[in-house]
C-alpha positions in Angstrom: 125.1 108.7 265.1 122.2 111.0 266.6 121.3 109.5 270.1 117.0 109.7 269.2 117.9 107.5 265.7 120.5 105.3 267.3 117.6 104.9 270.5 115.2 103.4 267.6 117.8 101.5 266.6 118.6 99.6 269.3 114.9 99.4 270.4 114.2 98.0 267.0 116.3 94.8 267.5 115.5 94.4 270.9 113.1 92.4 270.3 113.3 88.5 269.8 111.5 88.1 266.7 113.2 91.2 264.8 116.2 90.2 266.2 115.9 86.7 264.2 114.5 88.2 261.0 117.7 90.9 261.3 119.9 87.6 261.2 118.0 85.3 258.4 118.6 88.7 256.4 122.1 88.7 257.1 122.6 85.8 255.4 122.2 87.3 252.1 119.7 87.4 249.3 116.5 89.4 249.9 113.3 87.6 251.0 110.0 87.4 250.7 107.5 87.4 253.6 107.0 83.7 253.0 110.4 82.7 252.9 110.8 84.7 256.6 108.2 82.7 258.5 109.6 78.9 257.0 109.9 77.5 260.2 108.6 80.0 262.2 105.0 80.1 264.6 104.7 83.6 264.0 102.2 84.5 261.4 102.7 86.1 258.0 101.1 89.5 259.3 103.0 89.5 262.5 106.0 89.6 260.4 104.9 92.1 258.2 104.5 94.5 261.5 107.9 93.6 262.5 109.6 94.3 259.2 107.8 97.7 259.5 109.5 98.5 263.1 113.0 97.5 261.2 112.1 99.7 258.0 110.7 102.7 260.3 114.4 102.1 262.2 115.9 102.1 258.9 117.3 99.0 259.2 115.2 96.8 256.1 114.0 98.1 252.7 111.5 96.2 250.4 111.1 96.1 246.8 108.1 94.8 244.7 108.7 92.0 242.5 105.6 90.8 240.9 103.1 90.1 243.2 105.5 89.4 246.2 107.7 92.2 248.1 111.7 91.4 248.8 113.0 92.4 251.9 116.5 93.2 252.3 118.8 94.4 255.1 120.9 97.8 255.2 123.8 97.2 256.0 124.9 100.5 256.4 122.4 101.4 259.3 123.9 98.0 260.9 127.3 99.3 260.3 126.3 102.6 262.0 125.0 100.5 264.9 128.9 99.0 265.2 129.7 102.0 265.5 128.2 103.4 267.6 128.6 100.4 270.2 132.6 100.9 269.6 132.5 103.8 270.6 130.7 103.4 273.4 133.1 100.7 274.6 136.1 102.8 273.9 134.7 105.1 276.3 134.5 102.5 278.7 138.0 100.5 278.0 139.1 105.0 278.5 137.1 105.4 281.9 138.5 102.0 283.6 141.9 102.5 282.7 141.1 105.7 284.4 139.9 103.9 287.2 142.6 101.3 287.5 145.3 104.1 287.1 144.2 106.0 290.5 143.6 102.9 292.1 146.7 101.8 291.5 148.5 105.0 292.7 
């Protein structure tokens, strides 16, 4: 994964809110705007602004049905995000075996 698209990534679902819309997606059928904010304080165009950040990241896509859109997650730019983060910690499970190796000689 290309470190400037894995950066928006990441900065995508650091936030709270995304985060939380991220997860309610996850859970499976695409969603309208006003099924997102049932329960929520945050306001239908707030939302909106966040789905944005997670569809500029390439993380939601929306489709029009009728008067309403459907968001839904892609799960393959989440699976690329696993990735990513795997490798990352096989680098580090690699550099402190390293480590413990040459302390321990």
């Amino acid at each position: 994964m290309e470190r400037g698209r894995s950066a928006s990534l990441f900065a995508a679902l650091g936030d709270p809110t995304r985060l939380r819309l991220v997860s309610r997606l996850c859970e499976g059928s695409p969603l309208s705007i006003a099924r997102l904010t049932e329960g929520s304080r945050v306001t239908r165009q707030a939302i909106t602004k966040h789905l944005r950040v997670l569809e500029s990241a390439g993380l939601v896509r929306s489709r029009r049905r009728g008067r309403e859109h459907l968001w839904q997650l892609e799960r393959r730019r989440l699976q690329q995000a696993r990735r990513y983060l795997d490798s990352i910690s096989r680098q580090w499970d690699e550099a402190l075996a390293r480590l413990q190796k040459l302390v321990e000689e």
